[in-house]
Every structure is written in C-alpha cells, then in structure tokens.
C-alpha positions in Angstrom: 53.4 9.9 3.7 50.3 10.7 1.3 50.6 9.9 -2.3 48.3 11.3 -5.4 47.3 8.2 -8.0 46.7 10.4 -11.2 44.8 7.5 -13.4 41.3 8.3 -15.7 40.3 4.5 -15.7 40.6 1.3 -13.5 40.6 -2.1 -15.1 40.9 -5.6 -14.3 43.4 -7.7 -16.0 41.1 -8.9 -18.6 40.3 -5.3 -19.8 37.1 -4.8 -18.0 36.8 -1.3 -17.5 35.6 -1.0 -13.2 35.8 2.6 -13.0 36.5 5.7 -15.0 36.8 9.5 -13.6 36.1 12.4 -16.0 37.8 15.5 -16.1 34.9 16.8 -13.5 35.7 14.2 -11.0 32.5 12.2 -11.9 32.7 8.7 -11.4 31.0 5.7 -13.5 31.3 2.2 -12.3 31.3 -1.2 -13.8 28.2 -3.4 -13.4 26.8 -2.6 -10.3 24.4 -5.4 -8.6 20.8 -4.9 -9.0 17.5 -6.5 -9.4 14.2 -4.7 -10.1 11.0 -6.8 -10.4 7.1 -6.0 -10.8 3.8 -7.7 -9.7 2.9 -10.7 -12.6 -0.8 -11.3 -11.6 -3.3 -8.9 -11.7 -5.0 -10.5 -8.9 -5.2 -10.9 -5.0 -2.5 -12.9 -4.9 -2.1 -13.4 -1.0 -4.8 -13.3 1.2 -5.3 -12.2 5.1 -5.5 -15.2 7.2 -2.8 -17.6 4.9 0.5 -16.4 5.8 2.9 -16.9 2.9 5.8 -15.7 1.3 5.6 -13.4 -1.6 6.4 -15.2 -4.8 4.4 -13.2 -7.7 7.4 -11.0 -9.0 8.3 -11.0 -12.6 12.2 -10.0 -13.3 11.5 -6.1 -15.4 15.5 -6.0 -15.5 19.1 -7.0 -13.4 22.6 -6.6 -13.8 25.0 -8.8 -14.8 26.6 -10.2 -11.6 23.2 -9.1 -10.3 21.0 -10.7 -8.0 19.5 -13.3 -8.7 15.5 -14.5 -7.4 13.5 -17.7 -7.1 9.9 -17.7 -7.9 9.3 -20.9 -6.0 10.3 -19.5 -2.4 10.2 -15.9 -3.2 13.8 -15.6 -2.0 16.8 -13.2 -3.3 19.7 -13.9 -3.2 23.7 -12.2 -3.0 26.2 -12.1 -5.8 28.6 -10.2 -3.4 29.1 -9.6 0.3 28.2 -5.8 0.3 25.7 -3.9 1.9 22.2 -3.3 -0.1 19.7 -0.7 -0.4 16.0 -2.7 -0.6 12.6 -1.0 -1.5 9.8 -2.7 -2.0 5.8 -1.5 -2.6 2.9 -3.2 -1.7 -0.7 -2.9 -2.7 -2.7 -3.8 0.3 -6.6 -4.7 -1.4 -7.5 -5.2 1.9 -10.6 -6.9 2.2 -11.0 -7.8 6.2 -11.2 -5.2 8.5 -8.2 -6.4 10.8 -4.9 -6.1 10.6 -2.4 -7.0 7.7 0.8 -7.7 8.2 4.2 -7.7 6.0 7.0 -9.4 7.5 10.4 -8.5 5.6 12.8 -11.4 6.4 16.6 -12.4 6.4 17.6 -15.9 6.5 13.5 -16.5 7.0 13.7 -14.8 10.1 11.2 -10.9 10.5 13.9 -8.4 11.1 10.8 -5.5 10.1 7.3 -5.7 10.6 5.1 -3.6 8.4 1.5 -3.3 9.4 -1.7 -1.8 8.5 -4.6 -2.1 11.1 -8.2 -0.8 9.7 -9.1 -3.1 12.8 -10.9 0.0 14.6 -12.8 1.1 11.0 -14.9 -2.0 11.2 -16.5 -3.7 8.1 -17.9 -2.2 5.5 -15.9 -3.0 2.3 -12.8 -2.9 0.8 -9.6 -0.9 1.8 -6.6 0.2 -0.5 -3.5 1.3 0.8 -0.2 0.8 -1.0 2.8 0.0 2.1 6.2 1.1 1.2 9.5 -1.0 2.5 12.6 0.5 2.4 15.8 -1.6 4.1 19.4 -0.9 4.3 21.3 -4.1 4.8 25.1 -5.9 5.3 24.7 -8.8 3.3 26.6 -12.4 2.3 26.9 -14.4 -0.4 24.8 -17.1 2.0 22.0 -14.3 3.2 18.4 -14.4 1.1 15.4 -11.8 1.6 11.8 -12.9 1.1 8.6 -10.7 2.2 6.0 -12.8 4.3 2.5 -11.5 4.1 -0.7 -12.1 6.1 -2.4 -9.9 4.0 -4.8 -9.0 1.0 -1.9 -8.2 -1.6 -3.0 -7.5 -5.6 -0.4 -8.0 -7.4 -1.1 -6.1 -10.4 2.5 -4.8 -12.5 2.1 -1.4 -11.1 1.0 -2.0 -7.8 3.5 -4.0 -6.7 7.6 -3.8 -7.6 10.8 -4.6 -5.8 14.2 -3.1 -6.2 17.8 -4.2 -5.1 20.8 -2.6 -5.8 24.2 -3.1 -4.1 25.6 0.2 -2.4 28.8 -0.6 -1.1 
C-alpha cells in the first residue's frame, strides 16, 4: 500500500513551523543545530611540547537548540542524538622543527590524528601551515568533542575557526 501526504508545511503543536516545501519541491527546515566559533587570541596560544586541549574559541554564532561549548575544557557538547558534520582549521606557527600533532577526540579519547612533521627540514626558523579537520560523526546527548594539541597553534580570529552543524 503506498500513500501520497499532500501538505506545504509541518508544525509542532505549539505552531512552530519544522518544515515547509515550496511549489519547486525545496525544502526549509526549522532550527537546525550549529555552532561556529573563531580564534580569540591573536597569539601562540598552545605550544609544541605542552599537550593541551584547545580552549581559545570565541562563539561568532549558533542556533537555537544549538550546540553548546565550554571555554574551560574546550569541550562541545550535543543538543540531539544525530549525526554531525565537524570542520575545524588550524594555524600551525610552528616554531620547533619536529612534529606537531592535533588529536581530535570523543569522549577524551583520539579517534583522528592530524600531524605535521617538518622533523626532516631541520631548524632554521619558523614554519606556517594551516591543518584542516573535517569529521563525520553519530553523536549523543552524553558525547563531547575537544581538539588536543602538541603543537605551536596562533590563534588569531582568522586563523583558526570551528564549525558544527547537525546533518541528520
């Protein structure tokens, strides 16, 4: 048995319009979850050799419902159970002529290492690179996210940003 459900807008019982086709077939959702954040310190803010969780993001905008992010452990955290589409951009001022390391973690456990070794170039001077993360991921209500670094980081407001956005 198949069945055709001829309706230009869904809505919850309160009114809140969740989605709405157009005559085209487009469709516009409600709030969807996001988060997007920026570097706040125009600085090395992490440093080769310390090991520490990223913590100098400034919120630049979110969605209601969205995600929400703790500056004092650098964790996100889930409004919804959903699977989430998480980029991230580094800028490596790399300083040491070894190898520095992002760790992006769930739960504080490294499910992706992200590396850049300049370990054969030797010294000499300083290194710039910008490392880009990009992770698809099935999570809870009870997950977080943080980025671990053992690296030189700057975290100047376009060097380094951060966005989350719930995909399904």
């Amino acid at each position: 048995m198949s069945s055709v459900l001829k309706v230009d807008a869904i809505q919850n019982t309160a009114g809140t319009s969740a989605l709405t086709i157009d005559s085209s077939g487009r469709i516009s959702r409600g709030v969807t979850p996001y988060i997007y954040m920026r570097g706040n310190n125009a600085a090395e803010v992490t440093q080769k050799g310390t090991a520490e969780v990223y913590t100098d993001w400034a919120v630049e905008g979110s969605a209601l419902g969205g995600m929400a992010y703790n500056s004092s452990n650098g964790r996100f955290t889930f409004p919804l159970n959903g699977i989430y589409l998480i980029t991230a951009k580094f800028y490596q001022w790399m300083n040491t002529a070894e190898a520095h390391v992002i760790y992006f973690r769930k739960n504080g456990t490294a499910i992706q290492e992200y590396i850049t070794d300049f370990a054969a170039v030797g010294a000499g001077g300083r290194t710039d690179h910008t490392i880009t993360i990009t992770e698809v991921l099935n999570l809870t209500t009870s997950d977080y996210i943080d980025f671990y670094c053992d690296s030189d980081i700057y975290g100047g407001n376009v060097h380094s940003n951060c966005q989350i956005v719930m995909i399904g």
